[in-house]
C-alpha positions as CSV (number, residue, x, y, z in Angstrom):
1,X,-5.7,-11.4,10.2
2,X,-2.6,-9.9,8.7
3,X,-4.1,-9.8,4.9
4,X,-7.6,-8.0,6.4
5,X,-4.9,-5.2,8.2
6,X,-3.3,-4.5,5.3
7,X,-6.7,-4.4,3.0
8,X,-7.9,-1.6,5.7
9,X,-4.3,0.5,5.9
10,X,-4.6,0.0,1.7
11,X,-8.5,1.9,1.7
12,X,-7.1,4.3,4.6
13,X,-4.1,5.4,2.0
14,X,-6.8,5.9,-0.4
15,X,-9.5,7.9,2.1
16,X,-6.5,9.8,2.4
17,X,-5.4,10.3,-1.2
18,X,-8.6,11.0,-2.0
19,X,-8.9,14.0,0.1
20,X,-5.5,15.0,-0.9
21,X,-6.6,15.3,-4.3
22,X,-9.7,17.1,-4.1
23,X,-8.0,20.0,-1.9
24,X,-5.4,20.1,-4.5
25,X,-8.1,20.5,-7.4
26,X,-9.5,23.5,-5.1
27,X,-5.7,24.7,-4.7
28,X,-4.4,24.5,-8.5
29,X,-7.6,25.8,-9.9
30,X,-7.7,28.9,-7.7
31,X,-11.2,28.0,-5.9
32,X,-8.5,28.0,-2.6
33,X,-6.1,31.2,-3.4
34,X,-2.9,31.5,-1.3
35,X,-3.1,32.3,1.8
36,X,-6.8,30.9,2.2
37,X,-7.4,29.0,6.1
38,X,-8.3,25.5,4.7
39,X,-11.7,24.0,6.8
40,X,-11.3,22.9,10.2
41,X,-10.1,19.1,10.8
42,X,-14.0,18.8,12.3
43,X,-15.5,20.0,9.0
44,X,-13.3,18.2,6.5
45,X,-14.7,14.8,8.6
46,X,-18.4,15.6,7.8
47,X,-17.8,16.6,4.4
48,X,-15.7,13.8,3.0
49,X,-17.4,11.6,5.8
50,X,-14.0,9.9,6.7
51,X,-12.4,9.2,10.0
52,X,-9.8,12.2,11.6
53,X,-7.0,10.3,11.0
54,X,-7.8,9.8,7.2
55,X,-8.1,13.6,7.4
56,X,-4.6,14.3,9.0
57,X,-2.9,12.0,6.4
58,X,-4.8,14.1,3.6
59,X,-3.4,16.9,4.7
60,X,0.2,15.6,5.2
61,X,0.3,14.5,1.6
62,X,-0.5,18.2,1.0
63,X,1.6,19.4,3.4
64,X,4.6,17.4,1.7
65,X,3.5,18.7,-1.7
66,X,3.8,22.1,-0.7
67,X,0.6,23.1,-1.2
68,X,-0.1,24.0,2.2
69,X,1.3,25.0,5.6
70,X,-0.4,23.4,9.2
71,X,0.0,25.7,12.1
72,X,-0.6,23.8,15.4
73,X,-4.3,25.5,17.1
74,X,-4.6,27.7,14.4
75,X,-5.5,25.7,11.0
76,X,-4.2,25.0,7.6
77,X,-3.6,27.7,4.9
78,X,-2.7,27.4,1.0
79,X,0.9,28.1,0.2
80,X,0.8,27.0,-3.2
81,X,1.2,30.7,-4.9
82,X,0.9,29.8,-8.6
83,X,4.5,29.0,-8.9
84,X,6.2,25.8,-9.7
85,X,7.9,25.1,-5.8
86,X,11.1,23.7,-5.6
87,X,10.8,20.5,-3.8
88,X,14.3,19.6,-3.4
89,X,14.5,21.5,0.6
90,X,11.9,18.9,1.7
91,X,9.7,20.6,4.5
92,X,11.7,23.8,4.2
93,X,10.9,25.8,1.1
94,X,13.4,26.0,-1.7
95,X,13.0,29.9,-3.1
96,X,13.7,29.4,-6.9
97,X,14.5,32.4,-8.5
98,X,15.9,31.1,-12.2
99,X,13.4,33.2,-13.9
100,X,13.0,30.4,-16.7
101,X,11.4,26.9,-17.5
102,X,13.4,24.7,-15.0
103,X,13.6,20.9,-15.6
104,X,14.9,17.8,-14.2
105,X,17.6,15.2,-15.1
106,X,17.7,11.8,-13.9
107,X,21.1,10.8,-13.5
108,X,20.4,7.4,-12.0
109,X,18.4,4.6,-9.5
110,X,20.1,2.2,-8.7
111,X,21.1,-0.1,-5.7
112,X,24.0,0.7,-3.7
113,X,25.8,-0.1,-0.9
114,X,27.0,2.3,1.6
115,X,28.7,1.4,4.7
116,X,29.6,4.6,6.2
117,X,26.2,6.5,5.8
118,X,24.4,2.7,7.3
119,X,27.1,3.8,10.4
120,X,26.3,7.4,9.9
121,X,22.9,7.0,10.3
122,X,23.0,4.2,12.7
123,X,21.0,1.6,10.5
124,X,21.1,-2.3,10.1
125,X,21.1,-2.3,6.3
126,X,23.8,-0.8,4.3
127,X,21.9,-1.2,1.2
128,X,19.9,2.0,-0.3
129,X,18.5,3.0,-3.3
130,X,20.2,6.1,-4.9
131,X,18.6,9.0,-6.6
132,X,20.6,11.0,-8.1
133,X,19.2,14.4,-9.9
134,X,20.1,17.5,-11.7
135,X,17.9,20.6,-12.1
136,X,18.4,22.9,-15.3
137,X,17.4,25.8,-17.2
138,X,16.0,25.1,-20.3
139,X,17.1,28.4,-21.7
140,X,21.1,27.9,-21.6
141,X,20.9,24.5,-19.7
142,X,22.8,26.2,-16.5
143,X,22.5,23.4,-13.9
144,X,21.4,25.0,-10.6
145,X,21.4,22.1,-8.8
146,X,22.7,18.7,-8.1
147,X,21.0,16.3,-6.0
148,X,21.5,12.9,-4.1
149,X,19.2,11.3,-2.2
150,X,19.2,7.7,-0.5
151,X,16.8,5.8,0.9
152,X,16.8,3.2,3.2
153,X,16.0,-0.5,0.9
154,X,13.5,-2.4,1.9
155,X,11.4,-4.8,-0.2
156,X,8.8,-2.1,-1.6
157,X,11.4,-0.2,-3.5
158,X,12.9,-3.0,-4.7
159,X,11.8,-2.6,-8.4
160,X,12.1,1.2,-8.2
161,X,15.4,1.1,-10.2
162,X,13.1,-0.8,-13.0
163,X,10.0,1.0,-12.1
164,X,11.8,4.5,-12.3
165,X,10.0,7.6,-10.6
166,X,6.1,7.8,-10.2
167,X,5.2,11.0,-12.4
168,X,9.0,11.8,-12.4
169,X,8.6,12.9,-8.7
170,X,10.5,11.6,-5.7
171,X,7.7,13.0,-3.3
172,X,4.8,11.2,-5.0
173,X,6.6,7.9,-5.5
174,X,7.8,8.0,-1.6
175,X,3.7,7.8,-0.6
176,X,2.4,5.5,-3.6
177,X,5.0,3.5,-1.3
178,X,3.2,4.5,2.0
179,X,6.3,6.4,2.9
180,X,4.9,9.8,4.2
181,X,7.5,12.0,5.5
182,X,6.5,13.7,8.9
183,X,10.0,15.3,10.5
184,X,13.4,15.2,10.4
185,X,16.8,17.1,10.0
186,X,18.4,19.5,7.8
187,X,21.6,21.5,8.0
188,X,22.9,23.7,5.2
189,X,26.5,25.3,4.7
190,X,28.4,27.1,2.0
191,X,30.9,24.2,0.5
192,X,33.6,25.4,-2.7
193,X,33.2,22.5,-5.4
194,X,34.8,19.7,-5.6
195,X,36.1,18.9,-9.3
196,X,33.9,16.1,-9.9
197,X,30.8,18.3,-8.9
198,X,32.3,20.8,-10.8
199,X,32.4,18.9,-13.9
200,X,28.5,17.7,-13.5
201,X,27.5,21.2,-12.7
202,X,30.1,23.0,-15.4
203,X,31.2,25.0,-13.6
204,X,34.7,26.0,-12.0
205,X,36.6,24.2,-9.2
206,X,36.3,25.8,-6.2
207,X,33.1,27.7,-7.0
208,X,31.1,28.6,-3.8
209,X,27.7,26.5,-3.7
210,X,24.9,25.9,-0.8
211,X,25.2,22.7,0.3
212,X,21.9,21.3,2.2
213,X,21.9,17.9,3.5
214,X,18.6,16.8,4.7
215,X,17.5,13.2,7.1
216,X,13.8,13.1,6.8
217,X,11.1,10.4,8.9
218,X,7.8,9.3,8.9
219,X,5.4,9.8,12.3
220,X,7.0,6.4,13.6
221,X,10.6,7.8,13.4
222,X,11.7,5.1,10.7
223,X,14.2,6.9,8.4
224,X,13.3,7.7,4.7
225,X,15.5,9.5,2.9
226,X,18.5,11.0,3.0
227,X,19.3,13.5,0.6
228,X,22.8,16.5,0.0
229,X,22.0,18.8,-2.3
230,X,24.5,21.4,-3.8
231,X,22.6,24.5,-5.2
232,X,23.2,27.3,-7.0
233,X,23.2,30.5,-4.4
234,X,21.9,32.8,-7.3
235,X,18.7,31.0,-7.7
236,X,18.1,29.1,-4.1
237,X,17.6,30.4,-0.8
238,X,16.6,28.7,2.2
239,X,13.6,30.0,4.5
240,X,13.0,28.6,8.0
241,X,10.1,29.1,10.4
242,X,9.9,28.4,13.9
C-alpha cells in the first residue's frame, strides 16, 4: 500500500512538472508576454487533461520560479519580464539593478549542526544542510550579495552535499526533492558589516548592507529553508504586495 502511494504522488509530481514546463516554454519564448492573465484553473484541466490539484502544483512551481504571480478570484498573470530575476528574496521579488552579467559562487554544502537555530526555530533535529552562496559581477567581480540558507536534514538531502545543486539552482533542487515552498516569513533590516562579511564581500567594516532573513514552508507548514542574506543596497531593493 505504501509503495502504490508513493508511485501515484511520484506521477502527480510529474503531471505537475509537466505543466510547469510547458507554461514556462510559452513564458520564455514570448508566446505569454508579461503581464498576460494565464487560462483559468478550469481550462488548464481540459487542456492538459489532469486533475485541479496537479494544476495548482503546476502553477506553484511557476509561482516559485518567478514566472508568475496568482491573485486569489482573479487569475494568474506572467511576471517573468525578460530579465534574469533574482531569486534570492524567495516569494518577494529581489529588484536587481547591477546593470551587468551577474553570476553565482558556491561557497559550500555541507552538514552542519546548529543548536540555537533547531531552538530558534523550534525543531527536533539540529542537523541542516548549509548553503552558502555569493552573487557577483562578472565585470569587476563586486560581490552584491552573500547568502546562507539552511535546511532542515532529512534523508532526501542527504547526498546533496555529494550531489551538489540541481542546475546550480536552490529552487529547482528544493522540488526535484518534493519540497515546494508555499508561505512563510521574511523580515529585512539595514545591518553595518561585520569583519568577517566584510572580508567575503571586500568590502569595509562597518559598511551599511540589507540584511533579509527569510523562514519559508510548504502547504503542510513543515519548515524548508531558512535563509539571511546580506545584499548590496545599490543593486537590491525589496518589493512587498499585500
Amino acid at each position: 500500500m505504501v509503495r502504490k502511494a508513493a508511485k501515484a504522488a511520484e506521477v502527480g509530481r510529474s503531471k505537475a512538472h509537466m505543466v510547469a514546463a510547458t507554461i514556462e516554454h510559452e513564458i520564455l519564448t514570448g508566446r505569454l508576454p508579461f503581464g498576460q492573465q494565464l487560462e483559468s484553473e478550469s481550462e488548464l484541466v481540459e487542456r492538459f487533461a489532469v486533475s485541479r490539484n496537479t494544476v495548482r502544483k503546476g502553477l506553484d512551481l511557476l509561482t516559485n520560479g518567478g514566472l508568475i504571480t496568482r491573485k486569489g478570484g482573479i487569475g494568474s498573470f506572467v511576471t517573468f519580464n525578460g530579465r534574469a530575476i533574482d531569486g534570492s528574496l524567495g516569494w518577494n521579488t529581489a529588484l536587481e539593478r547591477a546593470g551587468g552579467n551577474v553570476h553565482t559562487r558556491l561557497l559550500q554544502i555541507a552538514i552542519v549542526e546548529d543548536k540555537a537555530l533547531a531552538r530558534e526555530l523550534k525543531l527536533d533535529t539540529s542537523a541542516f544542510v548549509a548553503i552558502d552562496r555569493m552573487r557577483l559581477i562578472d565585470k569587476d567581480a563586486l560581490c552584491i550579495s552573500l547568502e546562507r540558507s539552511r535546511l532542515p536534514f532529512n534523508d532526501e538531502l542527504a547526498a546533496l552535499p555529494l550531489e551538489g545543486l540541481v542546475g546550480g539552482s536552490l529552487n529547482r533542487t528544493l522540488i526535484e526533492h518534493g519540497m515546494v515552498p508555499h508561505h512563510g516569513e521574511q523580515w529585512a533590516e539595514v545591518v553595518a558589516l561585520e569583519a568577517p562579511d566584510a572580508r567575503l564581500l571586500k568590502r569595509r567594516t562597518g559598511t551599511s548592507f540589507l540584511r533579509s532573513r527569510r523562514l519559508t514552508r510548504d502547504r503542510d507548514d513543515r519548515i524548508i529553508e531558512y535563509v539571511v542574506s546580506l545584499l548590496d543596497p545599490a543593486h537590491f531593493a525589496l518589493h512587498l504586495e499585500f
